[in-house]
C-alpha positions in Angstrom: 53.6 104.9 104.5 56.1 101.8 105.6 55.1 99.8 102.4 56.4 103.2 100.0 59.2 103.7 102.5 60.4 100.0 102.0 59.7 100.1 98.5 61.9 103.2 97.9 64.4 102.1 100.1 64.5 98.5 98.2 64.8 100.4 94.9 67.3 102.3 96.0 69.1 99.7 97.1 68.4 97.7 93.8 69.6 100.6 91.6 72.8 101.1 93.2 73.7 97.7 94.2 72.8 96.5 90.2 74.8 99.6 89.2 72.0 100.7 86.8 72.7 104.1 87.8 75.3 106.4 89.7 74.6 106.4 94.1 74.0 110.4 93.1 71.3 110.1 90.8 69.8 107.2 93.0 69.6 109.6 96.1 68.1 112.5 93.9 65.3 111.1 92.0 64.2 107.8 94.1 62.9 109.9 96.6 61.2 112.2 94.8 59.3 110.1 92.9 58.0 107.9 95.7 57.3 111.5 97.5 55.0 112.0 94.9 53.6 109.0 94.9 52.8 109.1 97.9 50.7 112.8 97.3 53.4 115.4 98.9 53.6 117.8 95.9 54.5 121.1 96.7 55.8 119.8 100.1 58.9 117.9 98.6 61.0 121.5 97.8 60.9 122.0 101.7 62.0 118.4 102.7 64.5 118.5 100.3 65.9 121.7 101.5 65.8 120.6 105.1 67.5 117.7 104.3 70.2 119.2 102.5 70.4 122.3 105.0 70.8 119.4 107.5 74.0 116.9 105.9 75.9 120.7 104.9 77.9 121.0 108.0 78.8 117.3 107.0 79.8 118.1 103.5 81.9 120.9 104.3 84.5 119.1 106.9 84.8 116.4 104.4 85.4 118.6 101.5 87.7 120.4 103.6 89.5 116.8 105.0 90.3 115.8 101.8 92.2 119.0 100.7 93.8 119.4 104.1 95.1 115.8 104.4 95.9 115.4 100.5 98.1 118.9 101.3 99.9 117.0 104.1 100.8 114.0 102.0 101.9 116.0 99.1 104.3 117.8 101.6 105.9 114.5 102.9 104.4 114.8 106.6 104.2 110.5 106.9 107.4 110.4 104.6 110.3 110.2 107.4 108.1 108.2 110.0 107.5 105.8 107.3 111.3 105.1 106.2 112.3 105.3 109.8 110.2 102.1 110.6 111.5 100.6 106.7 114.8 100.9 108.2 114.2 99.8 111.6 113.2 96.9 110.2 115.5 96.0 107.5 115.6 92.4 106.9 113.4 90.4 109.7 109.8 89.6 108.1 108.1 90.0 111.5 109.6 93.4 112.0 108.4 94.5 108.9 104.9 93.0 109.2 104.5 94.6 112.3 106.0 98.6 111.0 103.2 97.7 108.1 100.7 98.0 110.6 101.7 101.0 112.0 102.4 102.7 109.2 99.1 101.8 108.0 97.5 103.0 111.5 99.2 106.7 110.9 99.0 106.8 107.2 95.0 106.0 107.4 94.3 109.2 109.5 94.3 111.0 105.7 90.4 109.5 105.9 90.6 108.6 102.6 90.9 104.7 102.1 92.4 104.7 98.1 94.9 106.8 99.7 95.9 105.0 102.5 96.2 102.0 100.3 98.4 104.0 97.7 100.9 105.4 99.8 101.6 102.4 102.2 101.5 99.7 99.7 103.6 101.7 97.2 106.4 101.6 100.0 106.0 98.6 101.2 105.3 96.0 98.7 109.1 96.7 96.9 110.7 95.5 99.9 107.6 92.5 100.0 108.8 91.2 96.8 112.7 92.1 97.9 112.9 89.5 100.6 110.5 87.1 99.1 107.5 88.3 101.3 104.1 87.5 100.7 101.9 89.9 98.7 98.7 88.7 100.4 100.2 89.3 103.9 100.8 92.7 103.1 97.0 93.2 102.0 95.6 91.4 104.6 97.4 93.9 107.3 96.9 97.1 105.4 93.2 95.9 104.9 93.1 95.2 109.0 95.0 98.9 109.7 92.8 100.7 107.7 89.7 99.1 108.0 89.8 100.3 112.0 91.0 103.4 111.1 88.2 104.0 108.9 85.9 105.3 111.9 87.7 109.0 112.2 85.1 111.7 111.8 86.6 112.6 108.3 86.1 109.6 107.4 83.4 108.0 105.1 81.3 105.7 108.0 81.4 108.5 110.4 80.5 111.5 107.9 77.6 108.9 106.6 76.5 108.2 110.1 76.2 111.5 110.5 73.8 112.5 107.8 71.1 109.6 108.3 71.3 110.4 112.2 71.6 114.2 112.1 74.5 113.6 114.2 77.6 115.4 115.2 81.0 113.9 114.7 82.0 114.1 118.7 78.5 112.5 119.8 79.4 109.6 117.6 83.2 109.2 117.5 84.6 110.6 121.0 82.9 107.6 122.9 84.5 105.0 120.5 87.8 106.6 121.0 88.9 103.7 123.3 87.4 100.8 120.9 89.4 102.4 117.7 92.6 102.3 120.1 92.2 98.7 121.5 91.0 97.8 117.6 94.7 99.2 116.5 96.1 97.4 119.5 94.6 94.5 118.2 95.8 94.7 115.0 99.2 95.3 115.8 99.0 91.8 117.3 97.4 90.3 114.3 100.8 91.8 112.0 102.9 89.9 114.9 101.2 86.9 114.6 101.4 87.1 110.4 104.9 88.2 111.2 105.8 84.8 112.7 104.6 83.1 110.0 106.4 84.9 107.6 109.9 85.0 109.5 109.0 81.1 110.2 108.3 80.6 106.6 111.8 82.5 104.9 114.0 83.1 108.1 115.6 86.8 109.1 117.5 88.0 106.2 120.4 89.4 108.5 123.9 91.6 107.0 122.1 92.3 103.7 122.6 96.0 104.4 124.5 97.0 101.1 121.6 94.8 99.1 119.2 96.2 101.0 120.2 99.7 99.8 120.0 98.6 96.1 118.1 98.8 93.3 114.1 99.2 94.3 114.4 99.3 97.5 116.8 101.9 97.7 114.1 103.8 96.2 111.9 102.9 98.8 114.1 103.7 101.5 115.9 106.8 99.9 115.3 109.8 101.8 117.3 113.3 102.4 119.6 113.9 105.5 116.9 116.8 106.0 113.4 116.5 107.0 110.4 117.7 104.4 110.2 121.5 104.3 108.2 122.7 107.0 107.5 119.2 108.4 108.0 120.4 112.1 104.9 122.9 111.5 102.5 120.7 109.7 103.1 118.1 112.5 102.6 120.5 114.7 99.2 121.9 113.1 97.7 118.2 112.4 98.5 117.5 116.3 96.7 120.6 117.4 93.9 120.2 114.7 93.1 116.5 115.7 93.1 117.9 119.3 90.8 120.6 119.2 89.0 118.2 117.1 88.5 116.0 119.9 87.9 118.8 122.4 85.8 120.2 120.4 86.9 123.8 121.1 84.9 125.2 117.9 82.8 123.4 115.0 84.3 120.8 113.2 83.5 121.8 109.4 85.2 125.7 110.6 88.4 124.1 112.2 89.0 122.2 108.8 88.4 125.7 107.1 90.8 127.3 109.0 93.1 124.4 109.4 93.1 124.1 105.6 93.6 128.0 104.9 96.9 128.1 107.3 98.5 125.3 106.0 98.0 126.1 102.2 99.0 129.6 102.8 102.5 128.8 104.7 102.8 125.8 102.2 102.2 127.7 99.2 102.8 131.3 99.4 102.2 132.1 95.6 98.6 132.1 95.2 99.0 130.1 91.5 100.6 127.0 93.7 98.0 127.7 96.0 95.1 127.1 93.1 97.3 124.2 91.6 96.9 122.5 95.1 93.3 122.7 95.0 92.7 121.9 92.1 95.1 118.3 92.4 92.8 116.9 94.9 89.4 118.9 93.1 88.2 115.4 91.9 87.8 113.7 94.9 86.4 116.0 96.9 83.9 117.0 94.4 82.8 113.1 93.8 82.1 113.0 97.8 80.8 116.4 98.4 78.1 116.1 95.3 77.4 112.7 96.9 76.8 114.0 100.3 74.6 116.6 99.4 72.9 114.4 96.9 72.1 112.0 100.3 70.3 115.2 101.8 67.6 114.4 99.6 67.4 111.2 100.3 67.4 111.9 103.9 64.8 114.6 104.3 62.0 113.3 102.2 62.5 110.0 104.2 61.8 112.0 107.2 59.9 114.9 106.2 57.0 112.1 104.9 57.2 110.7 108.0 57.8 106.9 106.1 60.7 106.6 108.7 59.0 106.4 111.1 55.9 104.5 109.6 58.9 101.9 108.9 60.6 101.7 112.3 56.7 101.3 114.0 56.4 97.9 111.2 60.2 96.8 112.5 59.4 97.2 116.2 56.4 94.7 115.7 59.0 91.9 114.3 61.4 92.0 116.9 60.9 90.3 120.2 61.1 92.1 123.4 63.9 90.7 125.1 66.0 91.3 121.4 65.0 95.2 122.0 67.0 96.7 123.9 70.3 94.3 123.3 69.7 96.1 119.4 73.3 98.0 119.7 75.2 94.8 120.2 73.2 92.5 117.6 73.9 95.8 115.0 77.7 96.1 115.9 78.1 92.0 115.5 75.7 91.6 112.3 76.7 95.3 110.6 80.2 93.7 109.9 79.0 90.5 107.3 76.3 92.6 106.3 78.9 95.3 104.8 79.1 92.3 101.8 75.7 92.7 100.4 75.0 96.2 101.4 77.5 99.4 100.2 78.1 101.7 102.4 75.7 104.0 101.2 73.1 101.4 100.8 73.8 100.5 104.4 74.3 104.0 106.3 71.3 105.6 104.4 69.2 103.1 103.9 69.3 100.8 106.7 70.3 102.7 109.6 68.1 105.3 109.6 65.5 102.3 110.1 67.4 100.5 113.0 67.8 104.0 114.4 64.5 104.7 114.8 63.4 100.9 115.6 66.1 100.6 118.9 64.2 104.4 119.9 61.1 102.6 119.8 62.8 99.9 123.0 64.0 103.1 124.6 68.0 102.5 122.6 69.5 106.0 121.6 70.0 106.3 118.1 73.4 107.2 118.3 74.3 104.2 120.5 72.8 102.5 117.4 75.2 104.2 114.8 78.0 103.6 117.2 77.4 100.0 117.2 77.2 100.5 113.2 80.6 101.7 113.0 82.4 99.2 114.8 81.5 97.0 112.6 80.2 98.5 109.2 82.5 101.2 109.4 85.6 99.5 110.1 86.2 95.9 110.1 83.5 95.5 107.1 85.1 98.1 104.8 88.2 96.5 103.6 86.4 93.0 103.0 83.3 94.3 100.5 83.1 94.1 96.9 81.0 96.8 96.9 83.5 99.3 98.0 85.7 100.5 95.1 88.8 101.1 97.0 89.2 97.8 98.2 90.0 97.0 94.3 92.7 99.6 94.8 93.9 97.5 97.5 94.0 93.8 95.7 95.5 95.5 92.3 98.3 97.2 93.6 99.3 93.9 95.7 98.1 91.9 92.6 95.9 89.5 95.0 92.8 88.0 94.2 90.0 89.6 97.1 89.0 85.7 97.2 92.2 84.8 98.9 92.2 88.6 100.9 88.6 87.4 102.3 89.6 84.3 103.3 93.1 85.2 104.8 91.6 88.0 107.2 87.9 87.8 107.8 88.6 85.6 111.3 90.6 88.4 112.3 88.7 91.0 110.8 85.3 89.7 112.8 87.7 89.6 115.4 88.4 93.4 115.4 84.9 93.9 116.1 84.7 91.4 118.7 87.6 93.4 120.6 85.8 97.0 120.0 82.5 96.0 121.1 83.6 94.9 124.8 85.7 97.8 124.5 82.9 99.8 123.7 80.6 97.8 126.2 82.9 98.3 128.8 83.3 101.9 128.0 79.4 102.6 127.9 79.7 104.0 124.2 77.1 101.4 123.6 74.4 99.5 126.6 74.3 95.9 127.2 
């Protein structure tokens, strides 16, 4: 049973790492037909049905994410915050370094990477190119911002995380808390330090206001004397939603519901806008949610067979002892390079489950061993890897070569998860 579970994990891998077919057809078929190789039959419809009954919760609060957060953008909500910091700003390069970060930091809570990238780099890199700034800096601290970011329980890690470990979002994300706040802290001193450079390298463009409210980057800058239309409520439902979220006063996947169904309804009173708002961000909830449910498959054959297991008992006989129970730290230092050979759905479904259950075997809880995943996988690892589309989002807008973006920030990026590992360590979301 190990040999067929490594096997079908390697193909999977193989198949979606080659591209020979889509991640969704990989986690539907693969499994089946190494279940029935390996003489389950008539057993397979149940595994499958467990598995799927199992990542639903999952599917729904990111379904629900995307069309919450995609509302909220389309209604302006980061708008003002974002020109506010432009403006403060204005014409020193370490200033504006240093507002990229945190605009990134805020802007990143949508959960949805290609997003994050669109909207911060679409404001920012006018005034880049403006003052003579470089395009490559920019990247780098968007990549950093968003890469620690990454880890929120709508996110793509998290939700992941949750599927291969059977997981919920606050057993996995409320004890990092601290390590994703000292991993924004840190990378709000890595913008000051590229913001030094930068000022060092083409000085503080000072009394340029009336240039600086020309051409692009008035465009950039542009914004009403009057807030967004009902920006005071939607701040005031994405505070309480990301609250009760944390305090997890009901389910997560229901709070999105009804999180969703209030804003669209007070943002959209005519039911055909309501249906056009939908429908705007359909696609890409649709791509994740098939995706998701797709990975159930995946999931509960691997464990309805029982080849998890099988696998972690072959594992456990390879590592040494003393390594055992350190597994959490040696996952969140190693989980970072690995995120450039392994996608994130290669990694999270196919090689976690199997560290999971191997640190279980040294007495390590399995979610210590996700947690130690996401610090580094999840976050520091995501805006680095080829084999994570939105990164290409990233380099093309900025017109950077991911070459130059890997050399220019993996030191710091490694450093990230340095910082939320002793964070984490110090915290007890993971053992020493």
């Amino acid at each position: 049973m190990a040999i067929l579970g490594f096997l079908m994990i390697g193909t999977f891998l193989y198949l979606v790492m080659s591209k020979r077919v889509s991640v969704l057809i990989a986690f539907a078929l693969v499994p089946i037909i190494f279940a029935l190789i390996g003489g389950f039959g008539l057993e397979i419809g149940k595994m499958i049905l467990d598995g799927i009954a199992k990542v639903t919760p999952t599917g729904i609060m990111i379904g629900f994410s995307i069309l919450y957060f995609g509302l909220m953008i389309d209604k302006g909500l980061f708008d003002p915050m974002i020109t506010r910091l432009i403006r403060f700003a204005k014409g020193d390069p370490l200033k504006i370094v240093m507002a990229t970060a945190i605009i990134t930091l805020v802007v990143a809570l949508d959960g949805d990477g290609s997003a994050t990238f669109m909207i911060t780099v679409t404001a920012l890199l006018p005034i880049y190119k403006r003052l003579g700034m470089s395009s490559l800096t920019l990247a780098g601290v968007v990549a950093l911002g968003a890469g620690v970011m990454n880890i929120i329980p709508w996110g793509g890690p998290l939700a992941r995380a949750m599927v291969s470990l059977g997981a919920g979002s606050s057993e996995l994300f409320n004890p990092i808390i601290p390590a994703m706040l000292a991993g924004a802290v840190w990378v709000v001193f890595v913008s000051y330090i590229f913001g030094k450079k930068e000022r060092k390298r083409i000085g503080i463009i000072s009394n340029k206001g009336d240039s600086m409210e020309s051409g692009e980057i008035a465009a950039t800058l542009e914004m009403s004397s009057s807030l967004p239309k009902l920006y005071w409520f939607n701040l005031i439902l994405t505070i309480s939603l990301i609250v009760a979220l944390i305090m997890e006063i009901i389910p997560v996947p229901v709070l999105f519901i009804i999180a969703f169904a209030i804003a669209l309804l007070v943002n959209f009173p005519d039911v055909k806008k309501q249906q056009e708002q939908i429908a705007s961000h359909a696609q890409s909830m649709v791509m994740v949610c098939t995706t998701i449910f797709a990975a159930g498959i995946f999931t509960g054959i691997l464990s309805g067979t029982k080849m998890i297991d099988a696998m972690a008992v072959s594992m456990v006989s390879a590592i040494p002892d003393w390594l055992g129970g350190h597994l959490p730290i040696l996952v969140a230092v190693v989980s970072m390079p690995l995120s450039l050979i392994f996608s994130p759905d290669a990694f999270y479904y196919g090689l976690l489950p199997v560290l999971s259950e191997a640190g279980a075997a040294f007495g390590v809880d399995p979610i210590e061993i996700g947690r130690a995943a996401l610090l580094g996988n999840g976050t520091t690892g995501f805006p680095l890897s080829p084999l994570n589309p939105s990164v290409f989002v990233l380099i093309g807008l900025c017109k950077v070569d991911l070459g130059d973006l890997q050399k220019k920030i993996f030191f710091w990026a490694f450093g990230s998860t340095i910082v939320m590992t002793i964070v984490a360590l110090l915290t007890g979301a993971i053992p020493l």
